[in-house]
C-alpha positions in Angstrom: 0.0 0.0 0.0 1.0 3.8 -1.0 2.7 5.7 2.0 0.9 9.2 0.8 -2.6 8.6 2.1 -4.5 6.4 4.5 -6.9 3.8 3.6 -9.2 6.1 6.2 -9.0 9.1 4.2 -12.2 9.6 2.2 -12.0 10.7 -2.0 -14.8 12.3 -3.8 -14.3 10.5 -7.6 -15.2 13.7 -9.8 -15.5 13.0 -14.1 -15.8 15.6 -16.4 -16.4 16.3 -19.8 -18.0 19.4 -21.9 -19.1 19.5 -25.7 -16.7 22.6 -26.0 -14.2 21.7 -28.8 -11.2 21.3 -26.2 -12.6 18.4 -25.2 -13.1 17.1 -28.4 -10.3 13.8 -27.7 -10.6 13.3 -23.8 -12.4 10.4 -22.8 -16.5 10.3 -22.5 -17.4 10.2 -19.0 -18.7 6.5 -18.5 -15.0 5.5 -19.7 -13.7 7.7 -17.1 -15.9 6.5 -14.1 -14.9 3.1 -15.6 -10.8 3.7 -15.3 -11.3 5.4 -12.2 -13.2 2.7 -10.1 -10.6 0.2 -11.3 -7.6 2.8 -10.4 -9.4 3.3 -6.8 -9.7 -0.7 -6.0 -6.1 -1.0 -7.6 -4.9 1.8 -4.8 -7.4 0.7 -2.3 -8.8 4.2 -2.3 -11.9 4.7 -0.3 -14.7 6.6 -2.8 -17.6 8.5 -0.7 -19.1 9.6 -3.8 -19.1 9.8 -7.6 -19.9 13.4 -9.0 -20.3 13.8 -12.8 -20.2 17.2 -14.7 -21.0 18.1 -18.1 -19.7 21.5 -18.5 -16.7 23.6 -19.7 -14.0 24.1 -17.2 -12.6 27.5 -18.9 -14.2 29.9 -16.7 -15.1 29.5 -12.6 -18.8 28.8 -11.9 -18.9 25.0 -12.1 -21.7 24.2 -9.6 -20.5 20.6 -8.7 -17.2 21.3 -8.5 -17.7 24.7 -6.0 -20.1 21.8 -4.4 -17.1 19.6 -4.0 -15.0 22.4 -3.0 -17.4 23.5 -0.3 -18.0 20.0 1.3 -14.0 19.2 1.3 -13.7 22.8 3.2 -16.9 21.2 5.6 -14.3 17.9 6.1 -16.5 15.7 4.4 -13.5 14.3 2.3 -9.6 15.1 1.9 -9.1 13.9 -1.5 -10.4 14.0 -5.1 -9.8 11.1 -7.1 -9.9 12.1 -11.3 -8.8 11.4 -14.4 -6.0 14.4 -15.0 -5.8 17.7 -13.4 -7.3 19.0 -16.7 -10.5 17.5 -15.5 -10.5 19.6 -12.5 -9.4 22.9 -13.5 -8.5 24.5 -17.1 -8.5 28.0 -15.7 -6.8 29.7 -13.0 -9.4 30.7 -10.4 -10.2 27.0 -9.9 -6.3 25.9 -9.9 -5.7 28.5 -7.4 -8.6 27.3 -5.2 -7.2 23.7 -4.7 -3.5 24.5 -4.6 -5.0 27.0 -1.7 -7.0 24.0 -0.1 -3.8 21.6 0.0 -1.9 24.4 1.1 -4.0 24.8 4.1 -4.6 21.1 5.1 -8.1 20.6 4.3 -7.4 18.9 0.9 -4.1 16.4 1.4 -3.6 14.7 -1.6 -5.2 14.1 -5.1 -5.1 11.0 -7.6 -5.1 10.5 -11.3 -4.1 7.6 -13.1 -1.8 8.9 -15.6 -0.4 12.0 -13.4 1.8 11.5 -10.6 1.1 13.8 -7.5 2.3 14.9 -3.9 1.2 16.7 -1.6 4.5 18.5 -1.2 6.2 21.7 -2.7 7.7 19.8 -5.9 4.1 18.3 -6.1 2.3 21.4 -5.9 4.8 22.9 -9.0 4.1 20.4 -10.9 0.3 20.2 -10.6 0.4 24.0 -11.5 2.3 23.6 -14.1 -0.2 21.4 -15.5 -3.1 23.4 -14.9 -0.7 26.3 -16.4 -0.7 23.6 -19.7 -4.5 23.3 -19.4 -5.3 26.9 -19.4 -2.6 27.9 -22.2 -4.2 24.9 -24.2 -7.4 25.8 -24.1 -6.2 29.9 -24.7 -4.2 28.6 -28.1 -7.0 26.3 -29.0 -9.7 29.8 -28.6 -7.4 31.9 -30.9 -6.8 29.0 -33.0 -10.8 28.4 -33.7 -11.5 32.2 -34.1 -8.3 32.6 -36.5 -10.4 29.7 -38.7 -13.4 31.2 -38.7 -12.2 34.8 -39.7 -10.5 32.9 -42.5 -13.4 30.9 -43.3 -15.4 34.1 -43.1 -13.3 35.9 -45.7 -13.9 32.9 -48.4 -17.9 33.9 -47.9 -18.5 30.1 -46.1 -21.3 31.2 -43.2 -19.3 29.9 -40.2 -22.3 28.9 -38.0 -26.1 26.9 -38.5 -27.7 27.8 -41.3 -30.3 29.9 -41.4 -34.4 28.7 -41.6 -35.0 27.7 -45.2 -31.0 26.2 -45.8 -29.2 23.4 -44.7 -25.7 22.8 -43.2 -24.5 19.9 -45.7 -22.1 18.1 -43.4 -20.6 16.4 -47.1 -18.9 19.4 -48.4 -19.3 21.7 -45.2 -21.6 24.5 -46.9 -24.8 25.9 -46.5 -27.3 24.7 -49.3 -31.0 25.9 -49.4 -33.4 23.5 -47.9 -35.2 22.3 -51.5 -38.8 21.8 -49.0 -38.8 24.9 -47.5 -36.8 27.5 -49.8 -39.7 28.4 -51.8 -42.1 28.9 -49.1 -39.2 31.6 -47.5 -39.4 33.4 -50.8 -43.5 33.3 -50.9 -43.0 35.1 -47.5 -41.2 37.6 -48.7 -43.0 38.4 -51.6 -46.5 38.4 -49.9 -44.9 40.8 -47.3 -43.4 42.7 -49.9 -47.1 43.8 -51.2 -47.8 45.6 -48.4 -51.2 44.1 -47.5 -49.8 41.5 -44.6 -49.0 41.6 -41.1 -46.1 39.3 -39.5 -49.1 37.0 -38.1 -50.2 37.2 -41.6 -46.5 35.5 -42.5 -46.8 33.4 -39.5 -50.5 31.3 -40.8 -49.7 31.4 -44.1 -46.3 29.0 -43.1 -48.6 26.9 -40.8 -50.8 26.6 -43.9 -47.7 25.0 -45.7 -47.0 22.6 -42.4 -43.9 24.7 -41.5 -43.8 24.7 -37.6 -41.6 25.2 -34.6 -40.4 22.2 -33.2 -42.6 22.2 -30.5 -45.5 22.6 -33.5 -47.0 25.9 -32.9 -46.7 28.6 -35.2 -43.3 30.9 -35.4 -43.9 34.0 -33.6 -43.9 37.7 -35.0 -40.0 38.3 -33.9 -38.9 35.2 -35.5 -40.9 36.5 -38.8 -39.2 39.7 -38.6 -35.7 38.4 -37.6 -36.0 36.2 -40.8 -37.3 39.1 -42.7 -34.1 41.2 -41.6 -31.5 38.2 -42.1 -29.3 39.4 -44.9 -28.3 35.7 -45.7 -31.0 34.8 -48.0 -29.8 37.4 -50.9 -26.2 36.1 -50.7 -24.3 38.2 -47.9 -24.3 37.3 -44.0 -23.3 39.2 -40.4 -20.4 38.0 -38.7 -19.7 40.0 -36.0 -21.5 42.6 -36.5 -20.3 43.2 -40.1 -21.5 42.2 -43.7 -19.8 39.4 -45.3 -20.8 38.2 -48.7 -21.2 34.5 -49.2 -20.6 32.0 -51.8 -24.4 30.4 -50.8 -27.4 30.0 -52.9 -29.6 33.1 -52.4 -33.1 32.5 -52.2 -34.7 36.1 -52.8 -33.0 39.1 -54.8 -31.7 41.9 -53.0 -34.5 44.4 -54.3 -37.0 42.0 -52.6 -34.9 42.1 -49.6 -34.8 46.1 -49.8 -38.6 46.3 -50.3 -39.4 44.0 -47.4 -37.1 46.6 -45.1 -38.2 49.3 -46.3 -42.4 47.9 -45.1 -40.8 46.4 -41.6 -39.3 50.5 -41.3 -42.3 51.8 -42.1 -44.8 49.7 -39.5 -41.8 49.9 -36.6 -42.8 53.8 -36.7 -45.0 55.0 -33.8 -48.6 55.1 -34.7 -49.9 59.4 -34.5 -53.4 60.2 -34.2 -54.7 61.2 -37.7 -54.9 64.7 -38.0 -56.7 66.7 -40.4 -53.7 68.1 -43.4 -53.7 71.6 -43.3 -51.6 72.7 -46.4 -50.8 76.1 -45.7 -49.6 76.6 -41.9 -45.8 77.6 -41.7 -46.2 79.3 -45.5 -47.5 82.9 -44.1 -46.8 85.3 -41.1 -49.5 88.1 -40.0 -48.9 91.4 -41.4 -49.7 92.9 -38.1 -48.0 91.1 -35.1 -45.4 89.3 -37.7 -46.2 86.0 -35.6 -47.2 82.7 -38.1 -50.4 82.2 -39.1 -52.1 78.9 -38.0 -55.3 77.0 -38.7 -57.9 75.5 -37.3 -60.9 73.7 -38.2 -64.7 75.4 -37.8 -68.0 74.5 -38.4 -66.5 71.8 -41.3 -64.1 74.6 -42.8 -60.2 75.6 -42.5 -59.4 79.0 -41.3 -56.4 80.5 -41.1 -55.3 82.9 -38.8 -52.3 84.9 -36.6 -51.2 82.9 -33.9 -51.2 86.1 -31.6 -48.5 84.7 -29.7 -47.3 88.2 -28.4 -47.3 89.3 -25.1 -46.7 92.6 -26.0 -49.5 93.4 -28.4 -52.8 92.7 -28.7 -53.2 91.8 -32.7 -56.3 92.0 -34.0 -56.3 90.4 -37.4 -59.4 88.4 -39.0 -59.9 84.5 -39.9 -59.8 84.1 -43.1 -61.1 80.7 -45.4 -58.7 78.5 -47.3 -60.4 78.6 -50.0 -60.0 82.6 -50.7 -56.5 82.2 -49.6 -55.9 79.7 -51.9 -57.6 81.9 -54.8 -55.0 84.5 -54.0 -52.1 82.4 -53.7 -53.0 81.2 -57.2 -53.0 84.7 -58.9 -49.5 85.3 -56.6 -48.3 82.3 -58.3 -49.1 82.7 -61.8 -47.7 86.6 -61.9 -44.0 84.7 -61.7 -44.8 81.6 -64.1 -42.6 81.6 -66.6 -44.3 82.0 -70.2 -43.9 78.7 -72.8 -41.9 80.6 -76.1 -39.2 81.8 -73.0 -39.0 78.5 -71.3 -38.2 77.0 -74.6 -36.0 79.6 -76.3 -34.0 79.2 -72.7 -33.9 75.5 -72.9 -32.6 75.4 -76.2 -29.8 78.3 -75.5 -29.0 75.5 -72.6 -27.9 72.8 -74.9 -25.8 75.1 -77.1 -24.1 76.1 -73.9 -24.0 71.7 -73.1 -22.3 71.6 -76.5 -19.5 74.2 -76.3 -19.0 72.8 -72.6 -18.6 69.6 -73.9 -15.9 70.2 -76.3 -14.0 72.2 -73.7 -13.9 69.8 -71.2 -13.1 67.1 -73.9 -9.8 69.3 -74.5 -9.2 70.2 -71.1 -9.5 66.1 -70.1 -6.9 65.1 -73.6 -4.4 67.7 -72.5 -4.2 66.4 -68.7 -4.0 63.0 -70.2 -0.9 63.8 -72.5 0.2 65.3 -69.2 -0.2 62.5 -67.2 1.0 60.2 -70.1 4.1 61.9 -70.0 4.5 62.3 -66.8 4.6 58.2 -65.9 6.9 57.8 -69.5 9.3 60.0 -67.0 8.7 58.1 -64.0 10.2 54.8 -65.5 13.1 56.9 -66.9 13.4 57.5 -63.5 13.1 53.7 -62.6 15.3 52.1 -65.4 18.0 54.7 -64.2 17.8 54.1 -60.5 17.9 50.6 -61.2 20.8 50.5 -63.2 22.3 52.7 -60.3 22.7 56.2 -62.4 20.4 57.6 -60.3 21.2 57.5 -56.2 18.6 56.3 -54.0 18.8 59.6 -52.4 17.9 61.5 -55.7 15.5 58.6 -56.7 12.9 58.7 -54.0 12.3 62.3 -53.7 12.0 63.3 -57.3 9.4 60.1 -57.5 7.6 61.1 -54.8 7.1 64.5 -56.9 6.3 62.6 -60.2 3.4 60.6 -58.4 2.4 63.6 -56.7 1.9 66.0 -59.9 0.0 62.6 -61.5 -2.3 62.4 -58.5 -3.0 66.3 -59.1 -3.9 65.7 -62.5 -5.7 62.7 -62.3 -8.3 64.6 -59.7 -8.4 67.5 -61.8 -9.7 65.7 -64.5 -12.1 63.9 -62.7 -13.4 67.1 -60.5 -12.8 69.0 -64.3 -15.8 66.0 -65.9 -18.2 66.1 -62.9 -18.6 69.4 -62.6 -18.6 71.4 -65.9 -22.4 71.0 -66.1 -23.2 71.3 -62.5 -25.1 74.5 -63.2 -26.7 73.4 -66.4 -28.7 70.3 -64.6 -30.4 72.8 -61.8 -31.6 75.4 -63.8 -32.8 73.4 -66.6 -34.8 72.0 -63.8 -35.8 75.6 -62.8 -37.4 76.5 -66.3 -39.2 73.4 -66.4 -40.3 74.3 -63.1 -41.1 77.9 -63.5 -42.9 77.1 -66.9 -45.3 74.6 -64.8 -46.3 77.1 -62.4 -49.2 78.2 -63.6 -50.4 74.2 -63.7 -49.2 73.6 -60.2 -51.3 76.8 -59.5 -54.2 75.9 -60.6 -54.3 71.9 -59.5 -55.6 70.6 -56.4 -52.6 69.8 -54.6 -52.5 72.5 -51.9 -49.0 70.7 -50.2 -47.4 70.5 -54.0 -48.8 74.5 -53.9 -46.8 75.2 -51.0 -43.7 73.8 -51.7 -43.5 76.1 -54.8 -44.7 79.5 -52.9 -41.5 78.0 -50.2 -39.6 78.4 -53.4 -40.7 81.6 -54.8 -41.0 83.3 -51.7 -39.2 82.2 -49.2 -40.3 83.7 -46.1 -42.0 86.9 -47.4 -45.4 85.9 -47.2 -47.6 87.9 -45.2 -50.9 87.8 -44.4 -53.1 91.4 -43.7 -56.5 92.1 -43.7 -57.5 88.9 -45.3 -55.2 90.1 -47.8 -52.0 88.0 -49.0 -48.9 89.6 -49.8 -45.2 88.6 -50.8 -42.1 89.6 -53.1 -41.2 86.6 -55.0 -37.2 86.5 -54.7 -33.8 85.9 -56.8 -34.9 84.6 -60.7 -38.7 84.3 -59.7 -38.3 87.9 -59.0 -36.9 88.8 -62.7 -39.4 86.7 -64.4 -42.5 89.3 -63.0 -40.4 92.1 -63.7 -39.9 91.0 -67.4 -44.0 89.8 -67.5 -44.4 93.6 -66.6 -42.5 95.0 -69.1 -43.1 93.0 -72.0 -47.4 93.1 -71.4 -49.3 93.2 -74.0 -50.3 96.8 -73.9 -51.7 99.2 -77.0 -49.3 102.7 -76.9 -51.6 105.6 -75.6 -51.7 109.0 -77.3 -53.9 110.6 -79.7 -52.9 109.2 -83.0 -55.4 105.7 -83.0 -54.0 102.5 -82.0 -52.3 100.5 -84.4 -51.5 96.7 -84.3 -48.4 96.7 -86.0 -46.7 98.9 -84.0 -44.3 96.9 -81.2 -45.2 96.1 -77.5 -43.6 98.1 -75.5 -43.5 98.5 -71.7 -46.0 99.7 -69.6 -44.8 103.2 -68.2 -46.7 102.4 -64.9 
């Protein structure tokens, strides 16, 4: 018999084994128990009590091993009998803890079949050392996994299950789409794309097709939604919070995918009690107080009127219908429409000016291009000479770095030179157009489309007085009513009678 223990001292037998990947080669736990109780009859080593845990040992919080812990600090044992230290403890807090307990007496000695141990200084080295070689192993084995699956990542293989509606194929280690249930993920997305269903909607409609939850009841709405939101089924997937794309199968195209966001946006939004529109509040300010005009709803009708939001004065200006305001907004608008022969003359004076701006930037863009042309032709001058050692490195690096440098200035030239030379044109052809539609948009129905424009030709200098609206229409919406004043059509006035052939003129008032 063994000098290190008694055959009175009393072992708790503890197995271990977890389904984390470091464990991957240690033995299952029934072939542990089995080893164990043959190592314990060999020794004649008295067992109290088997304990069997199934869980990692790489952080602390193991309950049956703190339970162990505990009752060997209560006296109820002074030994632990187990396979290798490895089983006990892979990270330092639980090392520590029974190094601590042998170091105060109430844990003498420990047994493992293929680890020798005693319950003396050298001992106690060694078994940290080998809780030291548990720990590190498990460490290397953690950066080891992750370093795979970033590099699995960046060749687009999804590094994790497979999504509902695909398949892990355990053959060639991809994701496939299921072939069953595929199609039924796309019919979800394009009936939810439509507009017209709700996520319980989703939900029936893949009972309907017998696709349940494993426990048979229908998928909930955050399931629907998480699948809706799940990038992997038009070819990309998350990995850490970032977008990867993938060599899988995509079910649905992207612009189904886009559509079905853009609905799931929409209905997270707060529902707002439905108001009544009131087009025209925020366009005008009161002529009196200069406070904004608001509106409110009476008897069926809008009305607008001043705020009378000053504590200073008492303003004393009427209601007035949105119907007569709109009447007068119309006439405001239709004094700064822009008439048809300009708008068109204009337009066509545009794409001469397209034309000649055209040619000049198609010079400007050739000559940079000789430039640049040149330029590089010099740059492996520059490299031939340097590498047949004419040039020194010391003359070689700093006139490159000037070469690349006057290339990287031409190169952005040219492409600031192409994408701007019409950046005028574009806008105020969009202007004419605009300003020759005014007198449609004045006239139509759309009171909100109205108010944009009167924003446009007004800005802020909108008033409202005595049921009476006034404003100065400003910058080019300002020159077009001072031409339609000067060029009205207008007989001359004098005493000779009034001929028709004679020229328009402009009207003196």
């Amino acid at each position: 018999m063994p000098d290190s223990f008694q055959p009175s001292q009393k072992f708790f037998l503890y197995a271990r084994k977890s389904t984390d990947v470091e464990d991957k080669q240690i033995l299952s736990i029934e072939s542990q128990i089995a080893e164990l109780r043959a190592f314990a009859k060999q020794e004649n080593i008295c067992v109290v009590e088997e304990l069997v845990e199934k869980q990692s040992a790489k952080i602390p919080g193991r309950p049956i091993f703190s339970e162990m812990m505990r009752r060997i600090e209560k006296g109820e044992a002074s030994g632990i009998l187990a396979w290798h230290p490895d089983r006990l403890a892979r990270n330092s807090v639980d090392g520590g803890q029974i190094i601590y307990l042998l170091d105060c007496g109430r844990l003498t000695t420990l047994k493992f079949p293929g680890f020798w141990f005693e319950n003396n200084s050298q001992g106690k080295f060694m078994l940290s050392i080998a809780f030291g070689q548990s720990k590190y192993y498990v460490d290397s084995l953690s950066e080891v996994t992750k370093r795979g699956l970033r590099q699995k990542v960046r060749r687009g293989e999804y590094p994790s299950l497979a999504p509902f509606g695909y398949l892990n194929d355990v053959r060639t280690k991809t994701v496939v789409p299921d072939k069953n249930k595929a199609k039924f993920v796309k019919q979800a997305f394009e009936l939810y794309s439509k507009g017209n269903s709700r996520l319980e909607d989703i939900s029936n409609f893949l009972a309907q097709q017998g696709i349940l939850t494993r426990g048979g009841k229908s998928f909930k709405r955050d399931k629907i939604s998480s699948m809706f939101s799940n990038p992997f089924y038009y070819g990309y997937f998350r990995y850490t919070g970032e977008l990867y794309p993938g060599i899988h199968e995509p079910i649905i195209a992207k612009k189904l995918f886009d559509k079905v966001q853009e609905i799931l946006k929409q209905r997270s939004k707060p529902k707002r009690k439905e108001k009544i529109p009131k087009a025209f509040t925020g366009l005008l300010r009161c002529g009196e107080c200069e406070k904004m005009v608001t509106a409110e709803i009476q008897k069926g009708h809008i009305y607008y009127r001043c705020t009378k939001k000053s504590q200073n004065y008492r303003c004393q200006q009427p209601f007035i219908r949105e119907e007569d305001l709109n009447r007068q907004l119309t006439v405001m608008m239709q004094k700064v429409s822009l008439r048809q022969d300009w708008a068109e003359w204009m337009l066509n004076k545009l794409k001469e000016e397209e034309k000649l701006s055209a040619q000049s930037c198609f010079a400007f863009v050739q000559e940079n291009q000789s430039k640049i042309k040149n330029l590089k032709l010099k740059l492996q001058l520059l490299l031939d000479s340097f590498l047949d050692q004419v040039v020194e490195r010391e003359s070689y690096l700093p006139k490159k770095s000037e070469m690349l440098s006057k290339i990287k200035t031409l190169e952005e030239q040219t492409i600031r030179f192409e994408q701007k030379q019409n950046d005028w044109l574009e806008p105020f052809q969009s202007w004419i157009k605009e300003a020759a539609n005014t007198t449609k948009i004045a006239k139509s129905d759309n009171l909100f489309t109205k108010k944009e424009l009167l924003l446009k030709i007004f800005g802020s200098n909108l008033i409202l007085v005595n049921k009476k609206a006034h404003g100065e229409a400003q910058n080019a919406w300002a020159a077009i009513r001072a031409a339609r004043r000067c060029f009205v059509v207008e007989p001359r006035v004098g005493i000779e009678p009034t001929t028709p052939s004679l020229p328009r003129t402009c009207s003196a008032n």
